[in-house]
GUNU-914547 format. One line per field, with one value per residue (C-alpha): residue number from 0; residue in one letter; x, y, z. Coordinates in steps of 0.001 Angstrom, whole numbers, plus 500000, padded with zeros to 6 digits. Layout:
N
nr	(NUM, ...)
rest	(A, ...)
x	(X, ...)
y	(Y, ...)
z	(Z, ...)
This chain:
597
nr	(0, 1, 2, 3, 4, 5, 6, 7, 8, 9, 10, 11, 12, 13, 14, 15, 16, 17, 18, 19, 20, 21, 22, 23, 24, 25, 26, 27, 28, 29, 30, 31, 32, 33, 34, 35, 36, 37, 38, 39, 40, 41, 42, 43, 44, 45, 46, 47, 48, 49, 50, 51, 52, 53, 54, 55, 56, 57, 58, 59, 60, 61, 62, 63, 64, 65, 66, 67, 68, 69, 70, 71, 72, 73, 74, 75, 76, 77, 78, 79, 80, 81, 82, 83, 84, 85, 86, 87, 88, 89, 90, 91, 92, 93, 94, 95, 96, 97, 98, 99, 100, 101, 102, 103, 104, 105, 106, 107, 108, 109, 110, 111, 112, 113, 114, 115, 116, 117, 118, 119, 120, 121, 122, 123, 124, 125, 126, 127, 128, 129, 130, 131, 132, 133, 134, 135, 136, 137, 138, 139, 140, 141, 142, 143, 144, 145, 146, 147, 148, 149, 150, 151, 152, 153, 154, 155, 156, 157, 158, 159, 160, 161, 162, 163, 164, 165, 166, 167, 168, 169, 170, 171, 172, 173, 174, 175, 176, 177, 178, 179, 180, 181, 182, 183, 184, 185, 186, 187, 188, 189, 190, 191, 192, 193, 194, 195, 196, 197, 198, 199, 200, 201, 202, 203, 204, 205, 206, 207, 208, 209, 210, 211, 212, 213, 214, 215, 216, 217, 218, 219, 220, 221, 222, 223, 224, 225, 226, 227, 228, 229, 230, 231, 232, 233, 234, 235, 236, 237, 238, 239, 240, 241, 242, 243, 244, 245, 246, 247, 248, 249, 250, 251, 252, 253, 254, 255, 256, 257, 258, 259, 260, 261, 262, 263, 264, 265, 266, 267, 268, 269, 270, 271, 272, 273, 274, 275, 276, 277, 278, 279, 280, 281, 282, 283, 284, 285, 286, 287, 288, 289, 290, 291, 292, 293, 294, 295, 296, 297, 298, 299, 300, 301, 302, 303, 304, 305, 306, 307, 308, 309, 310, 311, 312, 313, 314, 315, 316, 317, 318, 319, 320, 321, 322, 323, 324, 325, 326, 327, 328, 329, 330, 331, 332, 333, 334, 335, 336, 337, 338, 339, 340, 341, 342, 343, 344, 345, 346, 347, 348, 349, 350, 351, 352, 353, 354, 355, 356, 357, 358, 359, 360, 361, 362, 363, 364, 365, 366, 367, 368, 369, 370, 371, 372, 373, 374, 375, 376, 377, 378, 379, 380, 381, 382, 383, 384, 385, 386, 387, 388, 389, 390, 391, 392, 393, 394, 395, 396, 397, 398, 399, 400, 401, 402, 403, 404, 405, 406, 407, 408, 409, 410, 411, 412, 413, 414, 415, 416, 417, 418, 419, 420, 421, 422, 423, 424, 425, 426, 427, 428, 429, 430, 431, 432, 433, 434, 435, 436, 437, 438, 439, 440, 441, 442, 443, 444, 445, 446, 447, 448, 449, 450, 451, 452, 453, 454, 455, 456, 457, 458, 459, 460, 461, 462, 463, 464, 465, 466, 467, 468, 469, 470, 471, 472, 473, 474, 475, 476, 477, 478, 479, 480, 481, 482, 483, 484, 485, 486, 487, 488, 489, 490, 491, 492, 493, 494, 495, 496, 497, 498, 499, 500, 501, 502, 503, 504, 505, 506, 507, 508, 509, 510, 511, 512, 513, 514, 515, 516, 517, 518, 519, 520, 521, 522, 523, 524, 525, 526, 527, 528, 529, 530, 531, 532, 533, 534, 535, 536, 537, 538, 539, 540, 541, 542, 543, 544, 545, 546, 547, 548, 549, 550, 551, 552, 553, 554, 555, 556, 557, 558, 559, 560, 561, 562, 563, 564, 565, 566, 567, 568, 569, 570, 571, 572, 573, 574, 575, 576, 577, 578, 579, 580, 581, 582, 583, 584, 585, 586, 587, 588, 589, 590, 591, 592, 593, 594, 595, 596)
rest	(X, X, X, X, X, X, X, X, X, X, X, X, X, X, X, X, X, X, X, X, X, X, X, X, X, X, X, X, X, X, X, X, X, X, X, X, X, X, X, X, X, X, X, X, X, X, X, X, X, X, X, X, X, X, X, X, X, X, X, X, X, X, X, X, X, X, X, X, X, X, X, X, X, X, X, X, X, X, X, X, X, X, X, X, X, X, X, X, X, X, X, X, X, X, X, X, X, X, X, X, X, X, X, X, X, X, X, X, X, X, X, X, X, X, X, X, X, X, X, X, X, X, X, X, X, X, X, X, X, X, X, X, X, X, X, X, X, X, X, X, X, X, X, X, X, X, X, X, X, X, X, X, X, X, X, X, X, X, X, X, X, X, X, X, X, X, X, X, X, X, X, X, X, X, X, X, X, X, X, X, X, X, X, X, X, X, X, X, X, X, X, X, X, X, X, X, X, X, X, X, X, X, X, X, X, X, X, X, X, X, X, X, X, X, X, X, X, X, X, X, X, X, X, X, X, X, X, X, X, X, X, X, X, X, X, X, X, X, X, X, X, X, X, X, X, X, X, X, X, X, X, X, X, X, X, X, X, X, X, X, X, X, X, X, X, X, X, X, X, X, X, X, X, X, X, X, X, X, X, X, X, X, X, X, X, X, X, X, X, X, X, X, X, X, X, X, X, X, X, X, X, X, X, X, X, X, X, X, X, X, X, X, X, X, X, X, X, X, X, X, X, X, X, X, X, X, X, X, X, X, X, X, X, X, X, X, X, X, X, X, X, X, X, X, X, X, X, X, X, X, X, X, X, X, X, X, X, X, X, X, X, X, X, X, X, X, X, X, X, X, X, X, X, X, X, X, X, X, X, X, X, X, X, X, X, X, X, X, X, X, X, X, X, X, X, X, X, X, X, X, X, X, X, X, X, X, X, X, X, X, X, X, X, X, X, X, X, X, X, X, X, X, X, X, X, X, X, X, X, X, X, X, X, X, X, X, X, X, X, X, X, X, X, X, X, X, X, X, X, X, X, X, X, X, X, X, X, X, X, X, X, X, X, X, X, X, X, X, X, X, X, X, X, X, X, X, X, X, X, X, X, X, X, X, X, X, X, X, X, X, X, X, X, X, X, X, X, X, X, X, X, X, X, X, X, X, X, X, X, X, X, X, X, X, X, X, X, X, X, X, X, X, X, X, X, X, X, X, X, X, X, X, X, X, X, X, X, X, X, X, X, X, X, X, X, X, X, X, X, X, X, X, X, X, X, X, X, X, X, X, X, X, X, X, X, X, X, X, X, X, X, X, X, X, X, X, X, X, X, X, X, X, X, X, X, X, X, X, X, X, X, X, X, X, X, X, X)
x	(116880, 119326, 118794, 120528, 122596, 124489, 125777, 126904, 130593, 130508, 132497, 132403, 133149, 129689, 127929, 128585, 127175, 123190, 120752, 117226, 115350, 117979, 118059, 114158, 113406, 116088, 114280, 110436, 111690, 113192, 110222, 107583, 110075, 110629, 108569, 110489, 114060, 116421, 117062, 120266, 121385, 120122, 121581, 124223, 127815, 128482, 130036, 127351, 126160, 122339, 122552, 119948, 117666, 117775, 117796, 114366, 112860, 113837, 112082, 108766, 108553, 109805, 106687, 104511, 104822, 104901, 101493, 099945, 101590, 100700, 104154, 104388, 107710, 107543, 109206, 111688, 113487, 113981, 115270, 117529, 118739, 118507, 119589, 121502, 119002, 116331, 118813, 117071, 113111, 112074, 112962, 111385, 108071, 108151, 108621, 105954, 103609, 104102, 103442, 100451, 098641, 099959, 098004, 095040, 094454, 095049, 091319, 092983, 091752, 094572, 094958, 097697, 097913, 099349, 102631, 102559, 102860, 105476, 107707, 107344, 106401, 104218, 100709, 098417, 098193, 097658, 094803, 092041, 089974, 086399, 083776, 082904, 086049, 089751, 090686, 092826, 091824, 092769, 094387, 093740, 091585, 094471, 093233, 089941, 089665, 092712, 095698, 098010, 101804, 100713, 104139, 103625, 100222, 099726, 098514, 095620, 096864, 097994, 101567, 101026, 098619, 100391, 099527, 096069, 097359, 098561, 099366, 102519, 105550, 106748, 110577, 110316, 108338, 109491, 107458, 104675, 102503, 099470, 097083, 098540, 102011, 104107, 106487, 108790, 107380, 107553, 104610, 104437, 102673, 104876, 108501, 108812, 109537, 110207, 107356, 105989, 102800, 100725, 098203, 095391, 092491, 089928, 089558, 091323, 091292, 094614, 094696, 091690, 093907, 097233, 095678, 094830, 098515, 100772, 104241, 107550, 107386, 104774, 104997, 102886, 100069, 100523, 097661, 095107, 093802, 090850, 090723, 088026, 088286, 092382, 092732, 096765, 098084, 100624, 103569, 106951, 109928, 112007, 114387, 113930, 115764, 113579, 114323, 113389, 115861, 118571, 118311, 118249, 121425, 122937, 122121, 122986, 126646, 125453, 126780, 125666, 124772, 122807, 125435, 127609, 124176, 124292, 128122, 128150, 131007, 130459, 127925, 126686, 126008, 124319, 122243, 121757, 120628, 117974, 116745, 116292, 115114, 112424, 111899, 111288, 108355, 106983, 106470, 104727, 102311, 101398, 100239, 098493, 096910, 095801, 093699, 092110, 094090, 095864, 098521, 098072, 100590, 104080, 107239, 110589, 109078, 106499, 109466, 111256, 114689, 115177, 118412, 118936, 118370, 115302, 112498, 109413, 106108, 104460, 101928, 098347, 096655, 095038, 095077, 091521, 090266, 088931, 086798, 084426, 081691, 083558, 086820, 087407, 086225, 090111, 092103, 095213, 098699, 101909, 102219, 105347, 104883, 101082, 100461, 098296, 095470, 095771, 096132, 093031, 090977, 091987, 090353, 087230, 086377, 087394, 089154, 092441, 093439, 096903, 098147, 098922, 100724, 103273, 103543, 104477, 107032, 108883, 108832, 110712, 113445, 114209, 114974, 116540, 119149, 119403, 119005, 116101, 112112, 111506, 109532, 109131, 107115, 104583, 105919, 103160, 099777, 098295, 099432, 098833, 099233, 097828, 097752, 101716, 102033, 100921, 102714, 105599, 104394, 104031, 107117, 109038, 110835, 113446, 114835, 114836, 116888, 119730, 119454, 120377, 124082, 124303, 122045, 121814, 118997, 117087, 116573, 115482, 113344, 111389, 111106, 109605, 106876, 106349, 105920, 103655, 100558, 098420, 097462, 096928, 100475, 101649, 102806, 099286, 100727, 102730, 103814, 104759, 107262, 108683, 109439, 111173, 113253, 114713, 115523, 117270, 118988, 120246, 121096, 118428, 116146, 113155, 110069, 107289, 108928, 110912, 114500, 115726, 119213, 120656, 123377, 122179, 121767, 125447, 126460, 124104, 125387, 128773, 127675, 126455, 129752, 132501, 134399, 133776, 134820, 137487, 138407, 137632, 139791, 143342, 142605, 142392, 145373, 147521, 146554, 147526, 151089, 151243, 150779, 153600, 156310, 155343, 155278, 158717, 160155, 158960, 160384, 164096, 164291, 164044, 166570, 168744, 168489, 169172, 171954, 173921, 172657, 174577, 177569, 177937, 177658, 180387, 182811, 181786, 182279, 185466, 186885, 184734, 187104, 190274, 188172, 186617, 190913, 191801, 189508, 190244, 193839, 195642, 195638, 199420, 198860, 197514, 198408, 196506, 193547, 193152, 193425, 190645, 188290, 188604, 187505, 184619, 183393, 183945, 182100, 178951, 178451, 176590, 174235, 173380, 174597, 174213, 170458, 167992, 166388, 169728, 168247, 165636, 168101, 168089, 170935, 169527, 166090, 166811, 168814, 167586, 165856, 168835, 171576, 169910, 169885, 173866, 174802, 172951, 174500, 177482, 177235, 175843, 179378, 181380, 179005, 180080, 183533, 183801, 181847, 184274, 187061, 185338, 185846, 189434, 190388, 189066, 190939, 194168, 193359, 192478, 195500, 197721, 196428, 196830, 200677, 203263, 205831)
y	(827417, 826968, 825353, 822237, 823232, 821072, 822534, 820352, 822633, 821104, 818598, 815294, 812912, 814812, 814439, 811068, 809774, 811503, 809924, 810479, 810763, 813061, 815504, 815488, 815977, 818936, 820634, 820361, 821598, 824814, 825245, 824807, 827173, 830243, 829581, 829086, 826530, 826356, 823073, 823785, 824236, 820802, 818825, 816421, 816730, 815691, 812217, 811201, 808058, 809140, 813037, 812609, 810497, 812564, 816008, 814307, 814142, 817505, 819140, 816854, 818345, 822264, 821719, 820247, 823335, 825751, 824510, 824250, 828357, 829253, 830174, 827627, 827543, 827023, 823400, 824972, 826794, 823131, 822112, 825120, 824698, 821300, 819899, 816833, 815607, 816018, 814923, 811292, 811377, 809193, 812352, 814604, 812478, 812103, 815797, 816549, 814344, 815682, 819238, 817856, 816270, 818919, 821290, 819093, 818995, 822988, 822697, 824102, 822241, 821071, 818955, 816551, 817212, 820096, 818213, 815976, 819082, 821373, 818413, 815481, 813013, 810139, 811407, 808303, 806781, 810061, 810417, 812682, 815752, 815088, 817632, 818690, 816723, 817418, 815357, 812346, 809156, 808871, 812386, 814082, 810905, 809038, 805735, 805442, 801650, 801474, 803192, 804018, 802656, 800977, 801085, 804819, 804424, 805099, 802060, 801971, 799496, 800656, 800315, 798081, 795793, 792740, 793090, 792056, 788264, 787166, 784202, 786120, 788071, 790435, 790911, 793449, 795535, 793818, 796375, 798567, 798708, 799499, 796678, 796176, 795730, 793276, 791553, 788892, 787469, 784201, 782088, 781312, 777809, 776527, 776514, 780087, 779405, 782410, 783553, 786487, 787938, 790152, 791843, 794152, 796024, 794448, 790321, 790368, 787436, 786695, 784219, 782161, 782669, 781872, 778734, 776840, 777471, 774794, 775240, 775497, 778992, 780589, 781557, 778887, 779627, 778217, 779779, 782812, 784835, 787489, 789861, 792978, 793728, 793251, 790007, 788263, 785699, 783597, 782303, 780907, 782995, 782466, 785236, 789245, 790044, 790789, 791377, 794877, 795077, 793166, 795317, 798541, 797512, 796889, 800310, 802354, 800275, 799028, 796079, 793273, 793354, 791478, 789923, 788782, 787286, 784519, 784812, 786186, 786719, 787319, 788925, 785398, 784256, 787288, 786784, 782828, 783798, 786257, 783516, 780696, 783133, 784496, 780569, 780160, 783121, 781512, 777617, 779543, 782124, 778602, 776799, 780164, 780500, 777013, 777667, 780221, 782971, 786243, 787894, 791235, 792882, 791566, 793258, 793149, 794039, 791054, 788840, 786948, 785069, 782957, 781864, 779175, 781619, 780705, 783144, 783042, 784925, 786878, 789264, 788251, 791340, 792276, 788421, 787815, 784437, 784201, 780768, 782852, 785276, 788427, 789753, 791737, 795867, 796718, 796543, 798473, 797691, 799151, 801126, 800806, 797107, 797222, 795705, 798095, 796441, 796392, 800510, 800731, 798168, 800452, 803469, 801742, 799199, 796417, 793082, 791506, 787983, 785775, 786973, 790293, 788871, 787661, 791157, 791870, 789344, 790304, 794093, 792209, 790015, 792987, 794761, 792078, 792221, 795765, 797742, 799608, 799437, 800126, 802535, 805952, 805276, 808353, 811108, 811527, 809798, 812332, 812669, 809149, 809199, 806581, 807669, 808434, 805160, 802983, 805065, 804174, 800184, 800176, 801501, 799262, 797362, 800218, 799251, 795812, 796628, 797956, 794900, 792824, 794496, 792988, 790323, 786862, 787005, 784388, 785975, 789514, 787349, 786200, 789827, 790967, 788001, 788849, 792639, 792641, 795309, 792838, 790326, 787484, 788210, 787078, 783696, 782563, 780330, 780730, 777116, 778371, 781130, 778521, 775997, 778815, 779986, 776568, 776184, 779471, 779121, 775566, 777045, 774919, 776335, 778710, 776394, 779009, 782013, 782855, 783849, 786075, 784950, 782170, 782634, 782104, 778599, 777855, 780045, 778263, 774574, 775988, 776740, 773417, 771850, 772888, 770512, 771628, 774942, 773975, 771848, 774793, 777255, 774567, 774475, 778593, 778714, 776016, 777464, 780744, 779006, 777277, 780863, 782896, 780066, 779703, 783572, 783731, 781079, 783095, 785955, 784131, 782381, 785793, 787319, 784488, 784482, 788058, 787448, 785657, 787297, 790580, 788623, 787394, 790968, 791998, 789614, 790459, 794390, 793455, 791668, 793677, 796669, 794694, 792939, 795997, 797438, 794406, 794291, 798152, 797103, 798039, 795499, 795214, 793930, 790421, 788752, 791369, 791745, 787236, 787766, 790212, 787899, 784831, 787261, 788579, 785232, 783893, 787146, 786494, 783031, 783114, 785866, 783357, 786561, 783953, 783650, 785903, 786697, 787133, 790223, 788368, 785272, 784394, 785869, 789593, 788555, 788936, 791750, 795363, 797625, 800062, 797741, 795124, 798251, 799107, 795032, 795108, 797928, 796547, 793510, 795157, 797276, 793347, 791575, 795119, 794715, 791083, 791922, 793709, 791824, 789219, 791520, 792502, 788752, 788356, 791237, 789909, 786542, 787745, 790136, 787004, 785120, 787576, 788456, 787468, 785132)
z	(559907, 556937, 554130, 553210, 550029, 547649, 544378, 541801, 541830, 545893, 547638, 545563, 548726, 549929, 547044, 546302, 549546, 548882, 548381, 546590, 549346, 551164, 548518, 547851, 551379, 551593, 548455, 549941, 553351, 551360, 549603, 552980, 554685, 552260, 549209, 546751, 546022, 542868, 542025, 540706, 543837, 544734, 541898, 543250, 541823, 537947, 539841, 541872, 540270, 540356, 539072, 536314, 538283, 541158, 539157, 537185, 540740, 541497, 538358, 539180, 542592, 541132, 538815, 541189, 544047, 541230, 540091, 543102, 543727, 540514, 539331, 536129, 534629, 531037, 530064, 527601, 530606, 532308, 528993, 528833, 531923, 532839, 529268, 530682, 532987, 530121, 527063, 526798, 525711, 528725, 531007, 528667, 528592, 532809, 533047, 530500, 532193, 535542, 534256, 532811, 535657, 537882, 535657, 535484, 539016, 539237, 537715, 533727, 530881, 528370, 525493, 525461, 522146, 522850, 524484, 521589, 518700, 520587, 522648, 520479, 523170, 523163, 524800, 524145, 527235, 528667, 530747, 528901, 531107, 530955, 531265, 534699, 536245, 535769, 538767, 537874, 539975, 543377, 543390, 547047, 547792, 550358, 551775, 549298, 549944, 551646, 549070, 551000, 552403, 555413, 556959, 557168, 559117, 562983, 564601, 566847, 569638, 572724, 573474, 576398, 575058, 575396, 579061, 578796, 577823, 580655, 578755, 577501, 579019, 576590, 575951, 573487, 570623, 567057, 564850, 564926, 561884, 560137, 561766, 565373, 567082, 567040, 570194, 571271, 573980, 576064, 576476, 579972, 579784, 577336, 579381, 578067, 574808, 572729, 570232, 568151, 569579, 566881, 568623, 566263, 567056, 564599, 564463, 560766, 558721, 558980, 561467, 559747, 556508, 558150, 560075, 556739, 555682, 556048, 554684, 554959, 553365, 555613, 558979, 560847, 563599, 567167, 568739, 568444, 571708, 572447, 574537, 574086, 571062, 570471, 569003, 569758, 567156, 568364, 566019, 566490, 566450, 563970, 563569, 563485, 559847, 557453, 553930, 553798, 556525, 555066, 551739, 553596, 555796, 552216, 551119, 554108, 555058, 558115, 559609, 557419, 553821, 551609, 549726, 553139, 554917, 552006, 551925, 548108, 546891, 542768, 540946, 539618, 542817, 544248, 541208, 541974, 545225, 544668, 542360, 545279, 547540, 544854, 544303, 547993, 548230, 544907, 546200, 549445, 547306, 544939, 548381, 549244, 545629, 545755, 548961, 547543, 549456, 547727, 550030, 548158, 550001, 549175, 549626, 551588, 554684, 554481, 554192, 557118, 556775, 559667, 561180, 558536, 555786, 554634, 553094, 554762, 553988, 556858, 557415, 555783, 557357, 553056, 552033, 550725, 550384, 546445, 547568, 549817, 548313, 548790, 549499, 551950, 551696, 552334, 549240, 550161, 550261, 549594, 546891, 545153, 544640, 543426, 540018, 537532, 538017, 542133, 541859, 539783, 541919, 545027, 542762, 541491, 543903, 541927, 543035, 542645, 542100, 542261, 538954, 541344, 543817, 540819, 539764, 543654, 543452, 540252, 542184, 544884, 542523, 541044, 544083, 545155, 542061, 542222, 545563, 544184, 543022, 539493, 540077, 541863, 544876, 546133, 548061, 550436, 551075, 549862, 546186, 545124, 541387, 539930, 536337, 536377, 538396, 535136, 532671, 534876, 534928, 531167, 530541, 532159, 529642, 529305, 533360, 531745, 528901, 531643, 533718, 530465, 531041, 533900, 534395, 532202, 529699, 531488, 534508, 532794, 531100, 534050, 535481, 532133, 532263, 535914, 535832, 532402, 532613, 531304, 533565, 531252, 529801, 532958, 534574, 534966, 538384, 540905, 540486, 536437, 538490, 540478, 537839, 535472, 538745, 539700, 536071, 535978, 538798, 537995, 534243, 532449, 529753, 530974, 530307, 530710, 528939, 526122, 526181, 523148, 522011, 520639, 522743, 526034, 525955, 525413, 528343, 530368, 528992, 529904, 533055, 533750, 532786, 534738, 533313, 529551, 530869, 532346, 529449, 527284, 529583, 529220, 524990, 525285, 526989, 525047, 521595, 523048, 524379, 520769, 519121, 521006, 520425, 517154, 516906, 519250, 516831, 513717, 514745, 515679, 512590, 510593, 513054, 512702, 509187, 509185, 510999, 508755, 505586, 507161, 508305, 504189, 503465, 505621, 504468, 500920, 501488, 502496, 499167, 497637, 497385, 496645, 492869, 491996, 491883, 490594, 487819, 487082, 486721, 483349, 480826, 480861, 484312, 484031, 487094, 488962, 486470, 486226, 490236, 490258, 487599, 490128, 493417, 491324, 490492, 494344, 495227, 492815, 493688, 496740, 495300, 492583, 490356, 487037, 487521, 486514, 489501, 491662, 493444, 494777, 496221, 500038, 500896, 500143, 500686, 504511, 504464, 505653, 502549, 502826, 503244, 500532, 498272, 498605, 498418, 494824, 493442, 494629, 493047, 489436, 489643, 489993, 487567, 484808, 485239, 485099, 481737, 480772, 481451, 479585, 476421, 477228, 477799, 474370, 472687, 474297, 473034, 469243, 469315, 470288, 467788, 464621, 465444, 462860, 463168)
């Protein structure tokens, strides 16, 4: 079998189109089939969108099979030869971690202080090896109270178990899941109306959950039938498109998107959206909450949109009801949209409450804005890492930082009060989440959070006023108009002026010759020279040649530096030799007077 191979010096149209899970899968099956894989020859092309994030990926898994082979490769040759995917310390600190635990549950001993001294990474909320156990929780332990992705689980109801309700006539298999199957199916003693039939092997709780659940954001109850041990729950049909669905069909380019099911057409309303839906799933989890139930599984796939477009919680197979004495022994759920405290009740036995079912939620919004989880979801059953897995939650103000370039300030906000570590840092209501939604999506001020900027509530004011926009867009645009005719006018005035500051010149330059040979006459010549003392005067004039500041006047204030330069000396050579036919004139005059009679 050949190995899939894509170099980074490959074809870019290729390499923009993989995806994470393409090129992770393509590395493990290298290394299951000969032993060993480069992942430079796995890195997508320098365009692909994702090269760091997937090369990071690529390194954890290198590290993790070398471990478990016992080939360790130092850190500093990833660094040498991986130096952009490492070059920001968040990389550095995932790929030191990995290494870490990988070599913690090789049975070494190590000291993250070691990390700390030679890499310069932040090891405190590092777990520490204790004596006799260098096993991190829930490491080669899959399904301990149920931790595990329940999607990926074989389910133990026959295919044709719908045939042993007779009350139903099954038109086809919707899902098959963790807890049962699921069909569209028409029940026969109601004129064959269409309905969803969820058949599982053990009487859950759901249906005792679900049947004290009235609203308009649940799935409803019509019925629930026995047979054996299979137990069928009966609930209108009200559309096959789930979320999960919906976001994947985004992702992939299949025929409908999430953006043209709601008919987006701008970022800002993609963004609106996500916040109605989110808004939706929160008024449905309050009425849950307030009955005492916890869903503790939400995500995309536990979402229904009917035909009207309207978000609709589902599946209640882990909801525990918090007003009986105990929850339920199964804690599980899926793992990429646990809260901290829902992975560490699944190690330890402990319980969950509401306050992680709004952690699930801001998991979902910000899928929901972005195509993606926030965090890296396990990459088998087996290898659920629950350390890395809260490193990852409590770092996850740095994805929130990004979505801020995108995103209005408001709406990060929310996700950072939903996906807090600590619980009590939290929304402490569903009802709180839904109130600060509506608000955000109507561009009101958050009422249960803070929003950082000063800014923000202008936008938002603007927002609600097209008509101050509006109003605000027509003033732009006439000050603008005002400033290039005042600028167009400016500038014609000068070249206007300009204009017929040259045109003097010219005509000066012309009689400018014929005084300057006047004036140079001989003195016997006094026609010519009294001709040449009138032209220099006429020539002065307009240059205001009498006042002290003549080369400063208008009409060579507008002329060009070179030309202005020429005019002046010019006129100095006129003004000298009217000068000194000022002194001859005077001779003449003295000598006339003195003759004898």
């Amino acid at each position: 079998m050949s190995r899939p191979h894509f170099s980074a010096a490959g074809d870019t149209s290729t390499a923009a189109r993989l995806t994470l899970d393409e090129v992770i899968e393509a590395f493990e099956t290298a290394w299951e089939l000969a032993g060993d894989a480069d992942p430079r020859h796995y890195l997508p092309h320098r365009a692909h969108p994702e090269r760091n994030r997937i090369g990071l990926e690529l390194l954890c898994v290198d590290i993790e099979r070398r471990c478990a082979a016992g080939r360790r490769r130092e850190l500093d040759a990833y660094r040498r030869d991986f130096a952009e995917v490492l070059a920001d310390s968040e990389s550095l600190h995932r790929l030191a971690f990995e290494e870490y635990r990988a070599r913690l549950s090789g049975g070494e001993r190590i000291d993250p202080d070691e990390y700390a001294a030679t890499l310069h990474v932040d090891t405190r909320d590092w777990p520490r090896p204790t004596t006799g156990d260098t096993d991190l929780p829930c490491r080669d332990q899959t399904n301990r109270r149920g931790v595990a992705d329940n999607d990926d689980l074989v389910s133990a109801v026959p295919e044709n178990a719908i045939n042993l309700f007779p009350e139903f006539q099954a038109s086809r298999t919707l899902g098959v899941g963790a807890f049962g199957r699921v069909y569209l199916a028409k029940q026969k003693s109601l004129a064959a109306r269409d309905v969803v039939v969820k058949i599982t092997k053990a009487v859950w709780s759901e249906s005792d959950n679900l049947a004290r659940l009235q609203h308009d954001n649940i799935v409803p109850i019509h019925s629930v039938h026995r047979a054996g041990d299979l137990q069928a729950v009966c609930m209108p049909y009200l559309g096959a498109c789930t979320l999960a669905q919906l976001l994947s069909d985004g992702v992939s380019g299949a025929s409908l998107s999430f953006d043209e099911f709601w008919h987006v057409r701008t970022q800002r309303d993609h963004e609106v959206r996500c916040l109605e839906i989110a808004k939706g799933l929160a008024d449905g989890l309050e009425h849950a909450h307030s009955k005492g139930i916890v869903h503790r599984d939400l995500k995309p796939a536990n979402i229904l949109l009917t035909e009207d477009r309207q978000p609709l919680l589902l599946d209640f197979n882990l909801s525990a009801n918090t007003h009986a004495d105990r929850q339920s022994n199964w804690i599980g759920g899926t793992v990429a949209y646990m809260s901290p405290e829902h992975l560490q009740a699944a190690c330890t036995d402990g319980e969950v409450d509401h306050l992680s079912d709004i952690y699930s939620l801001g998991v979902v919004l910000f899928e929901m804005l972005t195509g993606r989880v926030p965090f890296s979801a396990a990459r088998n059953l087996d290898t659920i890492d629950v350390p890395l897995m809260l490193v990852e939650r409590a770092r996850i103000g740095c994805a929130l930082d990004e979505l801020q370039k995108q995103y209005s300030l408001g709406t990060v906000a929310i996700l950072r009060r939903c996906l807090e570590s600590e619980p009590s840092a939290r929304y402490q209501s569903a009802a709180q989440l839904a109130e600060d939604l509506q608000q955000q999506s109507q561009y009101l001020p958050l009422r249960h959070t803070a929003v950082s900027s000063r800014i923000e509530p202008l936008r938002n004011w603007t927002r609600r006023q097209p008509r101050w926009k509006m109003f605000s867009a027509v003033a732009v645009l006439t000050v603008v108009a005002v400033s290039v005719l005042t600028v167009f006018l400016a500038r014609s005035y000068v070249h206007s002026q300009r204009l017929a500051a040259e045109l003097q010149v010219h005509r000066f330059e012309e009689d400018f010759i014929a005084a300057r040979a006047a004036l140079s006459a001989p003195w016997h010549d006094v026609t010519t020279w009294q001709d040449g003392i009138d032209l220099g005067r006429d020539l002065l004039r307009p240059f205001q040649a009498s006042s002290p500041d003549w080369r400063t006047a208008r009409a060579l204030r507008w002329l060009e530096p070179t030309m202005r330069a020429r005019v002046v000396g010019e006129l100095q050579d006129i003004e000298d030799l009217l000068k000194r036919s000022a002194r001859r004139q005077w001779q003449l005059s003295s000598r006339t007077t003195l003759a004898p009679l």
